[in-house]
N, C-alpha and C positions, 0 to 999 in steps of 0.2 A: 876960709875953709880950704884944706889942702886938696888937690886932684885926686888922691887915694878916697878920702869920703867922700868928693862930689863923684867920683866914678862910681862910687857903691853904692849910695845915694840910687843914682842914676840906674843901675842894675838892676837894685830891685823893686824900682817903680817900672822899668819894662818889663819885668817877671809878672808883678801885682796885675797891671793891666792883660798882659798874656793870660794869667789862670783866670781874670774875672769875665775877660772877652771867651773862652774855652768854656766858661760854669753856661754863661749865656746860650753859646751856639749848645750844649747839651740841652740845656732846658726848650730850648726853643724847637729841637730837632722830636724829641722826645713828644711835646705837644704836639708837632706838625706830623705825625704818626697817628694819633689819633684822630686827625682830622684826612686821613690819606682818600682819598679818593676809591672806590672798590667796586670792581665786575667778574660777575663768576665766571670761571673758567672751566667746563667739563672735559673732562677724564678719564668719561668711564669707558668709552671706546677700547682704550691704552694698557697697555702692561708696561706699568712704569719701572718695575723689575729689573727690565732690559733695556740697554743703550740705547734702542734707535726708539722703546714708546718715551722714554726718560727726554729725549732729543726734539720730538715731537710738543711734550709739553710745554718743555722748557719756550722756545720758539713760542706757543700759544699764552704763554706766560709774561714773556716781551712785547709783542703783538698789543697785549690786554693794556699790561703798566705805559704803554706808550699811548694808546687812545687813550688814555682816562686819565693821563698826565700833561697831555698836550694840551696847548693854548696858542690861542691862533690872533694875539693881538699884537701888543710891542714886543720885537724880536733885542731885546736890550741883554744885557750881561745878565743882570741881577734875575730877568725872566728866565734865561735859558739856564741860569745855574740852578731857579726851582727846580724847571721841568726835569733836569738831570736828576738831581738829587729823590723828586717825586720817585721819577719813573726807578731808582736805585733801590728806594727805600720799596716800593713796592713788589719790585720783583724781589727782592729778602726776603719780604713777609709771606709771598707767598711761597718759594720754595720752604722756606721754615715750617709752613703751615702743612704742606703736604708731608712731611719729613720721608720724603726718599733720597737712599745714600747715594742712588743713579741720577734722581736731582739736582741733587749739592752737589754733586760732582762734575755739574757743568755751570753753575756758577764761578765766574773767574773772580778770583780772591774772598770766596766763600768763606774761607776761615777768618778771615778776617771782617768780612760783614755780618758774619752770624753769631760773633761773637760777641761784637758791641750791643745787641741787641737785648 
């Protein structure tokens, strides 16, 4: 077989395995959404309207997704990259859920986590 088909060959078995390893991490993230951990947060204090009740929440919204994402056993890769991912995906869901545009606007790279969503 000449190097030009063993290389193509070869391309697009790393491709194949890239989009089926990508289908997996979406389905699995997707499911782990549903399964997300959740504590209410009140609000009603706040005029989320304005910058600094928007600042306030947000803050109680980090605060929340970080207890209720946390784990206090093996401090391993694989663990710490749930609890990141937990605590990411949670604070999405819930800025998403309040829908204030003084919210979103303190989520860093918001447009691009409320997007995938």
């Amino acid at each position: 077989m000449n190097n030009t088909i063993r290389n193509t060959l070869g391309a697009a078995s790393f491709f194949l395995c890239g989009a089926l390893a990508l289908s997996a991490l979406e389905a699995s993230a997707r499911a782990a959404d549903a399964g997300l951990p959740k504590q209410r947060v009140s609000y009603a204090d706040l005029d989320i309207s304005k910058p600094a009740g928007a600042k306030v929440l947000y803050n109680r919204i980090v605060a929340a997704a970080k207890q209720v994402c946390s784990f206090d056993g093996y401090k391993d890769l694989g663990t710490m990259h749930w609890v990141q991912v937990c605590t990411d995906r949670a604070i999405d869901n819930a800025v998403r859920d309040v829908d204030s545009p003084a919210l979103s606007a303190l989520r860093p790279g918001n447009a691009t986590h409320l997007a995938s969503n």
